[in-house]
C-alpha positions as CSV (number, residue, x, y, z in Angstrom):
1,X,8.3,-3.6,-8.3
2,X,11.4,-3.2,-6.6
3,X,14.2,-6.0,-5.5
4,X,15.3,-5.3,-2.1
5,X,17.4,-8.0,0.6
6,X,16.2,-10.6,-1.8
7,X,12.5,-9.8,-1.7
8,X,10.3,-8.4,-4.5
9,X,8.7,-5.4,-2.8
10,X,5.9,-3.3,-4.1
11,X,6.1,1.1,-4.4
12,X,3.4,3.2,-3.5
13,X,2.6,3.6,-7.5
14,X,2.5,0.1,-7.7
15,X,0.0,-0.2,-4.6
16,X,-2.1,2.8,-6.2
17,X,-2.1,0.3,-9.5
18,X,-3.6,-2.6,-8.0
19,X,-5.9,-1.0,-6.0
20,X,-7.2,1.5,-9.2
21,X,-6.5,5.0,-7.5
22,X,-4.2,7.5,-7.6
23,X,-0.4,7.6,-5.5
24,X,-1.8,10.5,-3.5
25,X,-5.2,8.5,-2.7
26,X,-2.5,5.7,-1.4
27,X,-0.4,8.4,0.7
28,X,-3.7,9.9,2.2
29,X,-4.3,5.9,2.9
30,X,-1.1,5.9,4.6
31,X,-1.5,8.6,6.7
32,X,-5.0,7.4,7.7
33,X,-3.7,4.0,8.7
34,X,-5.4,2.5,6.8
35,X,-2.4,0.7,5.3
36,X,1.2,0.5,6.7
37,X,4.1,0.4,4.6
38,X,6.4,-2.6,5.2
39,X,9.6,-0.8,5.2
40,X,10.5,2.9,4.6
41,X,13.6,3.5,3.0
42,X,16.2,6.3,4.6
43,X,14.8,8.2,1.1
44,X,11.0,7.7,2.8
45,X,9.9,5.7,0.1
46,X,7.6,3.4,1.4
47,X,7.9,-0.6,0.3
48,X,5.3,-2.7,0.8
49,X,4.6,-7.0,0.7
50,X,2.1,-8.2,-1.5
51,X,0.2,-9.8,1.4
52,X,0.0,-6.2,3.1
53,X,-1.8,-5.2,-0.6
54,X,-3.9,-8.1,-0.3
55,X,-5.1,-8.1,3.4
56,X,-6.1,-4.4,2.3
57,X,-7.6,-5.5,-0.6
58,X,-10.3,-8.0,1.4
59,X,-10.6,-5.3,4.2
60,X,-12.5,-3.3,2.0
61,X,-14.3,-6.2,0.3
62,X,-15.4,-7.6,3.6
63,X,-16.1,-3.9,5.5
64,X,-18.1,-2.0,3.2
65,X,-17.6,1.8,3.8
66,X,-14.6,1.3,5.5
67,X,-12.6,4.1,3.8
68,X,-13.2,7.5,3.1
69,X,-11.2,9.3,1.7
């Protein structure tokens, strides 16, 4: 987790943590669409808001099959 303007943002390792895959499985997410990073730093790291994480999180509860990687 990362501080940032105040606000406790999440990396993409952390993302790939909560949802149990791998960073690259969270990239190929990203690039899907699948899930939008909140802010990308000048570096391209991507930040993300726990909400984001979590509306992800019930989008695949709630649409089975809805990702393929």
């Amino acid at each position: 987790m990362n501080e940032e303007d105040g606000k406790m943002w999440l990396t993409t390792g952390d993302v790939a943590k909560q949802l149990g895959v791998s960073i690259p499985t969270v990239s190929t997410y990203i690039l899907k669409g699948y899930i939008k990073p909140d802010r990308v730093m000048p570096s391209k790291r991507k930040l993300f808001k726990q909400e984001t994480v979590n509306a992800f999180l019930n989008k695949l509860m709630y649409e089975e099959g809805s990702i393929e990687e």
